[in-house]
Structures are given as structure tokens and as C-alpha cells.
PDB file as gemmi writes it, atoms N, CA and C in Angstrom:
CRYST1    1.000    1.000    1.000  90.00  90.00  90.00 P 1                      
ATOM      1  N   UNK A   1     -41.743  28.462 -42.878  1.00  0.00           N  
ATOM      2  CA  UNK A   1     -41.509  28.377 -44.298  1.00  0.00           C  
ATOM      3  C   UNK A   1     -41.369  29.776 -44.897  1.00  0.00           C  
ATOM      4  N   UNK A   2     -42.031  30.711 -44.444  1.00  0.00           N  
ATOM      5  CA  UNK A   2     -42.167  31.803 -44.478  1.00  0.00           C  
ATOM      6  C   UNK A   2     -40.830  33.053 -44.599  1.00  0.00           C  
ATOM      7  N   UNK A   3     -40.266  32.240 -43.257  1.00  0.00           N  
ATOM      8  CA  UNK A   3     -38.930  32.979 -42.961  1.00  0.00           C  
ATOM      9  C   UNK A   3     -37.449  32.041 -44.095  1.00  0.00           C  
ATOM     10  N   UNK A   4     -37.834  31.111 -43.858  1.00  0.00           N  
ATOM     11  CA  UNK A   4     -37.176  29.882 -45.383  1.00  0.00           C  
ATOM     12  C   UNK A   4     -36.821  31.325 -46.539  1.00  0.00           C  
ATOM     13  N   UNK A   5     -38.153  31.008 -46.835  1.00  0.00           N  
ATOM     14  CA  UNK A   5     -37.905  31.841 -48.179  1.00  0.00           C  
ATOM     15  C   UNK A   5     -37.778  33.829 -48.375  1.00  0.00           C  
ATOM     16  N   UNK A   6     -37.677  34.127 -47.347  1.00  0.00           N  
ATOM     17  CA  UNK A   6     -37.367  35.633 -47.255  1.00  0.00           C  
ATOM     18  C   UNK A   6     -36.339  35.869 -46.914  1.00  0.00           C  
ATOM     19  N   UNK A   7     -35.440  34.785 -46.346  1.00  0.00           N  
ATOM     20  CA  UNK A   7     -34.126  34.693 -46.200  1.00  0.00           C  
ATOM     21  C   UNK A   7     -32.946  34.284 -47.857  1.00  0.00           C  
ATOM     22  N   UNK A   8     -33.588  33.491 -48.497  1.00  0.00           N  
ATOM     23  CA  UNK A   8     -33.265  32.873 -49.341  1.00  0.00           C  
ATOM     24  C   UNK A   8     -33.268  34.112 -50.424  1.00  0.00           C  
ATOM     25  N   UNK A   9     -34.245  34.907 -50.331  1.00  0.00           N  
ATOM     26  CA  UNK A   9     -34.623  35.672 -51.404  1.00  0.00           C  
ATOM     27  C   UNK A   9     -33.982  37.159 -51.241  1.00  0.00           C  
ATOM     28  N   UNK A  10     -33.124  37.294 -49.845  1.00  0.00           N  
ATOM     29  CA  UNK A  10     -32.591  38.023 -49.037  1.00  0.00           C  
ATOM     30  C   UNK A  10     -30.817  37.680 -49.683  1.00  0.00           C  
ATOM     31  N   UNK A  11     -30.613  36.533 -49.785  1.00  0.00           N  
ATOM     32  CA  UNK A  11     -29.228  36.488 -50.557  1.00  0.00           C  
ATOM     33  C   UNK A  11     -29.293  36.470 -52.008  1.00  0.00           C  
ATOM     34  N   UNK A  12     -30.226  35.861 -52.550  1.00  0.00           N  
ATOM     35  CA  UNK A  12     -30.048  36.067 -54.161  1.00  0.00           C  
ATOM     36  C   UNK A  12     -30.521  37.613 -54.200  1.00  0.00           C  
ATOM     37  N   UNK A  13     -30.953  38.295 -53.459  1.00  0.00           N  
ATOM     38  CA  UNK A  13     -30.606  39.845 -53.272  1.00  0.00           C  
ATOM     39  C   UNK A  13     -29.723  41.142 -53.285  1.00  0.00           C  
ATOM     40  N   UNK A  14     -29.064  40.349 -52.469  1.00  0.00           N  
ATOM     41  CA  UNK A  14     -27.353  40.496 -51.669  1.00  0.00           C  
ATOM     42  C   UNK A  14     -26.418  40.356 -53.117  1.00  0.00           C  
ATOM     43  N   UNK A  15     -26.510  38.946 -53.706  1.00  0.00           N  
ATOM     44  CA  UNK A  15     -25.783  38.651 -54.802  1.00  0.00           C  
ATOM     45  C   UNK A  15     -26.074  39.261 -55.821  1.00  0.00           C  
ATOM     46  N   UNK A  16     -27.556  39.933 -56.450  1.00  0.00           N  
ATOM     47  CA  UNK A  16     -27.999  40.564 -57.326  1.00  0.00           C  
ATOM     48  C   UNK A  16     -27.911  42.267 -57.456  1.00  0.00           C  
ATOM     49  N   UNK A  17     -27.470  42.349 -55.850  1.00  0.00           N  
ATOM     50  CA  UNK A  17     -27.413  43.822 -55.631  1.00  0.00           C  
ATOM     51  C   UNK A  17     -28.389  44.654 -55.801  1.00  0.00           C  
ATOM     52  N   UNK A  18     -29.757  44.461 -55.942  1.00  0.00           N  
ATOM     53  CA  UNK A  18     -30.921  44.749 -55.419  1.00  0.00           C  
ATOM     54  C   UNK A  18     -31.396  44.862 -54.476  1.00  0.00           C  
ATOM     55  N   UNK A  19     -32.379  45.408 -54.405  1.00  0.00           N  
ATOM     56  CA  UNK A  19     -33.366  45.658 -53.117  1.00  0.00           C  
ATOM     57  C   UNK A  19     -34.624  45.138 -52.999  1.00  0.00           C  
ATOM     58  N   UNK A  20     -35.683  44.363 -53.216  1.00  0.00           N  
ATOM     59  CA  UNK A  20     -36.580  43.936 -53.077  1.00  0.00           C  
ATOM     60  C   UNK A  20     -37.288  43.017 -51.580  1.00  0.00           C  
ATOM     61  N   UNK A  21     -38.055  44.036 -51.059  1.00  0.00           N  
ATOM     62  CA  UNK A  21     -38.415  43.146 -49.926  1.00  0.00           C  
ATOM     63  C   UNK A  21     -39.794  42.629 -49.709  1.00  0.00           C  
ATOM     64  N   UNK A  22     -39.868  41.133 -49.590  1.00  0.00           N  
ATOM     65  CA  UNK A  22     -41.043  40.289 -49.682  1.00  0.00           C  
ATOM     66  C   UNK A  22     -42.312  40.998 -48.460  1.00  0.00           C  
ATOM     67  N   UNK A  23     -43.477  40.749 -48.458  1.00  0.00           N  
ATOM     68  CA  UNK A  23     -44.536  40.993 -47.498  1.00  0.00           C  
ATOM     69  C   UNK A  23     -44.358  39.835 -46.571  1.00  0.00           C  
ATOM     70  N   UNK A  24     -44.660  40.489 -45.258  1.00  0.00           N  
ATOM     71  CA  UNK A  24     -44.627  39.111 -43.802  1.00  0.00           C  
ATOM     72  C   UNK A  24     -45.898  39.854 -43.539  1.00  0.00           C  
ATOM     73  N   UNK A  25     -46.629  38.629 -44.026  1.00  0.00           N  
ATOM     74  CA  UNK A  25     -48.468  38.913 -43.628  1.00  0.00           C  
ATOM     75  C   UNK A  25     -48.387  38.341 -41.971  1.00  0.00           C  
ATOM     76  N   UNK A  26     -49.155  38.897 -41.175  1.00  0.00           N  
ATOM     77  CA  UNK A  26     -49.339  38.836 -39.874  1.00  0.00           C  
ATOM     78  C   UNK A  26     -50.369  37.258 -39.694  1.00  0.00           C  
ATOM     79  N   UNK A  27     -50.612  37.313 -38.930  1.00  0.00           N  
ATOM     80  CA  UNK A  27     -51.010  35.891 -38.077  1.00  0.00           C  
ATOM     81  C   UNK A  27     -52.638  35.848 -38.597  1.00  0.00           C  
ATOM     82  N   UNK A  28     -53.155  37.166 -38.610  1.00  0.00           N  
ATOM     83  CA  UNK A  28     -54.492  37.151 -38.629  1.00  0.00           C  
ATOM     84  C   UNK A  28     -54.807  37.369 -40.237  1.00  0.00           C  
ATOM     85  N   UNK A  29     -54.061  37.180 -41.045  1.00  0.00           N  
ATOM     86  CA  UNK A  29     -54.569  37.622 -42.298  1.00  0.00           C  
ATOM     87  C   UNK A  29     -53.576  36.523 -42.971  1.00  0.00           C  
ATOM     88  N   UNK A  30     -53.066  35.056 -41.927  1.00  0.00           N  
ATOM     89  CA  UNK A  30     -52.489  34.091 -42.466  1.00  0.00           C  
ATOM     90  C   UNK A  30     -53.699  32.725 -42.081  1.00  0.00           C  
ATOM     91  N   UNK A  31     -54.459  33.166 -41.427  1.00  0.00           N  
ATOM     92  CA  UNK A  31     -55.944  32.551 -40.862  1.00  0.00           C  
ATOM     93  C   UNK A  31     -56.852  32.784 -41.913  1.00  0.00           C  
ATOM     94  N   UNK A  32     -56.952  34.343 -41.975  1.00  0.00           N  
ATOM     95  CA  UNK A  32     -58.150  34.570 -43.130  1.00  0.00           C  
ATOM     96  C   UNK A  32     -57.714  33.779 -44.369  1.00  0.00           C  
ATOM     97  N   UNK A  33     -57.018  33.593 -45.122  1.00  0.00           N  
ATOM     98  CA  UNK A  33     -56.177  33.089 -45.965  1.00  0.00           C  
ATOM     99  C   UNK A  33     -56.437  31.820 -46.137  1.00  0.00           C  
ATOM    100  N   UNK A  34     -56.253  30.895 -45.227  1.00  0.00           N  
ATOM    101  CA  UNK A  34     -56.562  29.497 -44.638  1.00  0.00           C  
ATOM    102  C   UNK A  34     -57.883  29.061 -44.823  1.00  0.00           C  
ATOM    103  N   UNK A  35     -58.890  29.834 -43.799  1.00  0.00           N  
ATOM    104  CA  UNK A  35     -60.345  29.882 -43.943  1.00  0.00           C  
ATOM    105  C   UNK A  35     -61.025  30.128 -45.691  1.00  0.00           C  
ATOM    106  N   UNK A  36     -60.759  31.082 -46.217  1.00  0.00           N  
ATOM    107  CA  UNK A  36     -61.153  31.140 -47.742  1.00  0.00           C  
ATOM    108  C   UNK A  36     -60.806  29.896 -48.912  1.00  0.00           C  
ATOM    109  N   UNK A  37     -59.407  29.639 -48.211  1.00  0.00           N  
ATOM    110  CA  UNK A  37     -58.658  28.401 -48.972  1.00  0.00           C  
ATOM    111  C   UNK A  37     -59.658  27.069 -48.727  1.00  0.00           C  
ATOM    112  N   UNK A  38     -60.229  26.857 -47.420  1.00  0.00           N  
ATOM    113  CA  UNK A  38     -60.543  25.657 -47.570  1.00  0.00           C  
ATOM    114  C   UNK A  38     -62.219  25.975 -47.737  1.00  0.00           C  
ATOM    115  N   UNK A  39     -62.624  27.097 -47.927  1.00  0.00           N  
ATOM    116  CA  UNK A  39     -63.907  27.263 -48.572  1.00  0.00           C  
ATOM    117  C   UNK A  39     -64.069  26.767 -49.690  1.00  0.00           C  
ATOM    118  N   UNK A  40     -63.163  27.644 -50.912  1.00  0.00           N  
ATOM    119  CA  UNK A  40     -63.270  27.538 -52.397  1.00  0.00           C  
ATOM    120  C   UNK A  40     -62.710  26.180 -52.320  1.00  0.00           C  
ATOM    121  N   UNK A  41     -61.992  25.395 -51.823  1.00  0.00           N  
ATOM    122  CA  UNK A  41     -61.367  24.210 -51.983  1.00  0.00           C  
ATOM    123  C   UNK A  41     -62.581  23.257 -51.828  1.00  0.00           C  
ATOM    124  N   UNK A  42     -63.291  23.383 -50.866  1.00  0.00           N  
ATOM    125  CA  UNK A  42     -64.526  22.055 -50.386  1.00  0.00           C  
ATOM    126  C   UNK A  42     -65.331  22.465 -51.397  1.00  0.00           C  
ATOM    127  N   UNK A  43     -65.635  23.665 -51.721  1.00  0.00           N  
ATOM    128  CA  UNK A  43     -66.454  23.615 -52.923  1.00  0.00           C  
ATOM    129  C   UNK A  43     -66.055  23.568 -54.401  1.00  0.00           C  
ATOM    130  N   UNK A  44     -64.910  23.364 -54.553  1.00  0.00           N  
ATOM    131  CA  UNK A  44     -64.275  22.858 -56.073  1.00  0.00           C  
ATOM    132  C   UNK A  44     -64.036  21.309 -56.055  1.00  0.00           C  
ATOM    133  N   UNK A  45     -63.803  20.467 -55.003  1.00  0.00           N  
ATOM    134  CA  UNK A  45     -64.559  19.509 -54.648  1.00  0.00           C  
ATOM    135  C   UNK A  45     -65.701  18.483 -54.965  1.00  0.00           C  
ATOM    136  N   UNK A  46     -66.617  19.467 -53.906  1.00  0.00           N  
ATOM    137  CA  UNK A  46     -67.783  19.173 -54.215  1.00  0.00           C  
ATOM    138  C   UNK A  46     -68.279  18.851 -55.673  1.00  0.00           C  
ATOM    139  N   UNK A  47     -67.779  20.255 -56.282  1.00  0.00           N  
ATOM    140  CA  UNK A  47     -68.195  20.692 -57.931  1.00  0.00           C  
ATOM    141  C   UNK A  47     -67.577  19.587 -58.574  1.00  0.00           C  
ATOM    142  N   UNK A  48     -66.256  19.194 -58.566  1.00  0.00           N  
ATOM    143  CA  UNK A  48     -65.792  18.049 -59.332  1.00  0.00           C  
ATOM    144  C   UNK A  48     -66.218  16.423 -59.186  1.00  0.00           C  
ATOM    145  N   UNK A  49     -66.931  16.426 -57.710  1.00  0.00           N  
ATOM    146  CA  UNK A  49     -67.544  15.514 -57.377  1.00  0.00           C  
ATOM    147  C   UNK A  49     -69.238  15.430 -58.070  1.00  0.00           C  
ATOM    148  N   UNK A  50     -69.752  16.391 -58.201  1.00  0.00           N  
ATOM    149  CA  UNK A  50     -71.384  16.593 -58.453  1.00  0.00           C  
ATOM    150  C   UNK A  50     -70.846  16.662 -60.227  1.00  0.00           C  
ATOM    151  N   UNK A  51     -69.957  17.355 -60.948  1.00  0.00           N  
ATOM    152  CA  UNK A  51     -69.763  17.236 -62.830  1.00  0.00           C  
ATOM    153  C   UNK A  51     -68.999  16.611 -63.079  1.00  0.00           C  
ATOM    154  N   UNK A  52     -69.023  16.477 -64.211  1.00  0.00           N  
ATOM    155  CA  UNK A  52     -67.535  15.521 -65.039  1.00  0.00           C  
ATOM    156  C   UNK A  52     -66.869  16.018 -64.979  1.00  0.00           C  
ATOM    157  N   UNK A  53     -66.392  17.271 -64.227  1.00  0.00           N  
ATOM    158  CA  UNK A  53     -64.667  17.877 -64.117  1.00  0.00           C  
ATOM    159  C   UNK A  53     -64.165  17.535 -63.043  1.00  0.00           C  
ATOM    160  N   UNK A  54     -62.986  16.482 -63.679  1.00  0.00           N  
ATOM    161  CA  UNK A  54     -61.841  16.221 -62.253  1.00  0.00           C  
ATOM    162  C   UNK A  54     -61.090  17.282 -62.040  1.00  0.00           C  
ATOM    163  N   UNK A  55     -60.680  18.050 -63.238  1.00  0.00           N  
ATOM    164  CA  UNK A  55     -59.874  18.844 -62.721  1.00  0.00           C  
ATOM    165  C   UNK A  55     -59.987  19.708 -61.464  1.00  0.00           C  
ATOM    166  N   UNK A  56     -61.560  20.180 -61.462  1.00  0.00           N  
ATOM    167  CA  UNK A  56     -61.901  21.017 -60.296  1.00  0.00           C  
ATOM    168  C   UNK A  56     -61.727  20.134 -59.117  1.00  0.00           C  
ATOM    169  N   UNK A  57     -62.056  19.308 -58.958  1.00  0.00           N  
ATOM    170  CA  UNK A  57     -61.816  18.029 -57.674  1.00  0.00           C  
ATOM    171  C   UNK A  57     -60.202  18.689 -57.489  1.00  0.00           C  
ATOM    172  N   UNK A  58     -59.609  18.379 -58.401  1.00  0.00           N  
ATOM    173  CA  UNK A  58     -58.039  18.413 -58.080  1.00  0.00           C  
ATOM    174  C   UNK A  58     -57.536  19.574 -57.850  1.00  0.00           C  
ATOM    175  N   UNK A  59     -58.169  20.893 -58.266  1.00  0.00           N  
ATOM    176  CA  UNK A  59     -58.271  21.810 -57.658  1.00  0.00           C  
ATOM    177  C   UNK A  59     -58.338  22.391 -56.351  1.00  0.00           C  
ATOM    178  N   UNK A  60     -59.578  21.892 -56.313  1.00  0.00           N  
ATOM    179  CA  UNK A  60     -60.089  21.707 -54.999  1.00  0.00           C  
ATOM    180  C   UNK A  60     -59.293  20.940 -53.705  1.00  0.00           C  
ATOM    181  N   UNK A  61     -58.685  20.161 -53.846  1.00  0.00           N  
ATOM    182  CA  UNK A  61     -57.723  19.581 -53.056  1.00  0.00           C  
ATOM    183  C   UNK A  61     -56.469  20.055 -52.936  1.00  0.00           C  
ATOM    184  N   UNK A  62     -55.905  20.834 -54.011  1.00  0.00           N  
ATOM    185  CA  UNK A  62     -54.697  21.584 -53.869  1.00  0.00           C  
ATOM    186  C   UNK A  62     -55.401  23.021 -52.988  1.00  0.00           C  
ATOM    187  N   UNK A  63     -56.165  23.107 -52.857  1.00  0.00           N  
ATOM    188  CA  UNK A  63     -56.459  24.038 -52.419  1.00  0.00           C  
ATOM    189  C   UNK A  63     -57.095  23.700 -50.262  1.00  0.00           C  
ATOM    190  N   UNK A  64     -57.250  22.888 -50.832  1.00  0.00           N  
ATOM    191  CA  UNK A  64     -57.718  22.229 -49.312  1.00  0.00           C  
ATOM    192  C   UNK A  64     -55.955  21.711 -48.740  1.00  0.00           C  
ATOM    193  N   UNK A  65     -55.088  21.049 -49.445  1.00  0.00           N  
ATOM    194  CA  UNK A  65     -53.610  21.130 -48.906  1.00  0.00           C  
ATOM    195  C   UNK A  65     -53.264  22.639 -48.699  1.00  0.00           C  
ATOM    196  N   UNK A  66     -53.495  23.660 -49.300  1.00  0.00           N  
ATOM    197  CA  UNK A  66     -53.140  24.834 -49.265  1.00  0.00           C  
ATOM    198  C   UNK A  66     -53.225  25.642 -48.056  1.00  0.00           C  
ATOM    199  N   UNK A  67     -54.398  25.081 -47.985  1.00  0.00           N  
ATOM    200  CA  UNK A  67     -54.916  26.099 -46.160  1.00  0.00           C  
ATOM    201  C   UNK A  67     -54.711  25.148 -45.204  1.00  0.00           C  
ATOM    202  N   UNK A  68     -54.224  23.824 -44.808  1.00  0.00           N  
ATOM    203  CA  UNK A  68     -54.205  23.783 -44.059  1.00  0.00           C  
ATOM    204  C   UNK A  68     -52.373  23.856 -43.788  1.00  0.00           C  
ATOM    205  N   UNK A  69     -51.263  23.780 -45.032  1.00  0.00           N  
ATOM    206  CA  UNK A  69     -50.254  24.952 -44.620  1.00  0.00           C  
ATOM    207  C   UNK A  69     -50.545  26.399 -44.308  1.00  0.00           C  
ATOM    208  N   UNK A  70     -51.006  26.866 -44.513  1.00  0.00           N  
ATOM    209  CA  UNK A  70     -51.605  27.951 -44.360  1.00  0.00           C  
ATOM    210  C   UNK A  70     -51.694  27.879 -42.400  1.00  0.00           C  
ATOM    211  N   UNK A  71     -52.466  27.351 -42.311  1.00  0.00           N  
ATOM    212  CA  UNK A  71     -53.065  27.153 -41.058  1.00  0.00           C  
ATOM    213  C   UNK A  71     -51.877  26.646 -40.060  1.00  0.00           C  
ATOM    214  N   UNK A  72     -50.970  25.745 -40.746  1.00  0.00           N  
ATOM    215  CA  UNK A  72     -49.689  25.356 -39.929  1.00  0.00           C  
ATOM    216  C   UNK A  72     -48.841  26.417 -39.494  1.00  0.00           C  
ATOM    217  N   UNK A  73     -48.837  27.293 -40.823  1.00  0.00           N  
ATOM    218  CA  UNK A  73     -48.031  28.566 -40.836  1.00  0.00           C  
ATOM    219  C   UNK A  73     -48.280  29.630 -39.971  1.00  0.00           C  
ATOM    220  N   UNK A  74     -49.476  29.732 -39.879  1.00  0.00           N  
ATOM    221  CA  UNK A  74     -50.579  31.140 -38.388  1.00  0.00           C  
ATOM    222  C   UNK A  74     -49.910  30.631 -37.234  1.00  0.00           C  
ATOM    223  N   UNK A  75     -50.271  28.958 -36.856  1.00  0.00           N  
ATOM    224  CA  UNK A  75     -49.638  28.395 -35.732  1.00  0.00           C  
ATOM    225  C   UNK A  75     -48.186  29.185 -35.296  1.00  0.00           C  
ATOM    226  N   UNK A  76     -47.376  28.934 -36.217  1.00  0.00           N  
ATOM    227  CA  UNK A  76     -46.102  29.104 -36.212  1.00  0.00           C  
ATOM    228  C   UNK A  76     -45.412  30.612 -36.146  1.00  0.00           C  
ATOM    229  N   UNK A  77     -46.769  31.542 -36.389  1.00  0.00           N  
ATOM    230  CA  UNK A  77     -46.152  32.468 -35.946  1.00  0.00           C  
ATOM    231  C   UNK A  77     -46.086  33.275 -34.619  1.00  0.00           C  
ATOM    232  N   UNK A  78     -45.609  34.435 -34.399  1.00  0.00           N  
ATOM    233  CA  UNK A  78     -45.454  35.277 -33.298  1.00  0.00           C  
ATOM    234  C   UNK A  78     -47.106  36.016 -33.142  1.00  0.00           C  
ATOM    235  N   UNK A  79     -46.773  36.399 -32.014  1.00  0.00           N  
ATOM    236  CA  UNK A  79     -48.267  37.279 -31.876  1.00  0.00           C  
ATOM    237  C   UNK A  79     -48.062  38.658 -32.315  1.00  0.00           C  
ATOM    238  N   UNK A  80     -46.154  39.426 -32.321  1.00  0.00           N  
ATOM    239  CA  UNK A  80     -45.843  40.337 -32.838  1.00  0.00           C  
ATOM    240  C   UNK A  80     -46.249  40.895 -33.504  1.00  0.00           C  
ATOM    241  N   UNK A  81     -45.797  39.427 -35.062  1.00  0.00           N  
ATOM    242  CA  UNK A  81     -45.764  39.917 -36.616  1.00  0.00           C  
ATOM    243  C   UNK A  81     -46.459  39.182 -37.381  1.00  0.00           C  
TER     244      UNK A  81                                                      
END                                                                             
């Protein structure tokens, strides 16, 4: 997904005649990423589960979907980059 959109952002580049180049975070700091995500996520959760805020629940679950793309994404990469 990664490469999706650095490509994409690579022609509206091209067409804009700019230069802007996106960050390709490495494998191990697409893990750390993942791991924090589904920390604050189980515990916004929790929190929306234990108070009257759904929102944090729903939070919390976008955030628990979050890392485990996240986590699909580490898979998917090289050991390179």
C-alpha cells in the first residue's frame, strides 16, 4: 500500500512539476508503529467500554484496524528497506 501511494504521489508530482518525496519507514519502525497502535487502541476500548464515551470505543477500534494494517504492511516488506 505503501508503494500504491508513493507512486501515485510520484505522478501528481511529475504533473505538478515539483519535487516532494514521501518517507519509506523501514520494517522495524513499521512494527513499532503497529505495537503502540494496538496499545492505545485496547486501551481506548477498554476506556469506552468502562465510561459513557463511545466515541473512545470507536477510537479505539480504528486504531486496533490501524495496526493490524500496519502489521500486514511490516509483513510485506523487504528486509532491505
Amino acid at each position: 500500500m505503501i508503494k500504491e501511494v508513493n507512486r501515485a504521489c510520484e505522478k501528481l508530482n511529475d504533473t505538478l512539476g515539483i519535487s516532494v518525496e514521501l518517507p519509506n519507514p523501514k520494517k522495524k519502525a513499521l512494527k513499532t508503529a503497529a505495537v503502540c497502535n494496538l496499545v492505545v487502541g485496547a486501551g481506548l476500548v477498554a476506556a469506552g467500554i468502562l465510561f459513557p464515551s463511545k466515541s473512545c470505543a470507536l477510537l479505539g477500534g480504528i486504531s486496533v484496524i490501524s495496526s493490524a494494517v500496519l502489521k500486514k504492511e511490516s509483513k510485506n516488506k523487504t528486509h532491505e528497506s
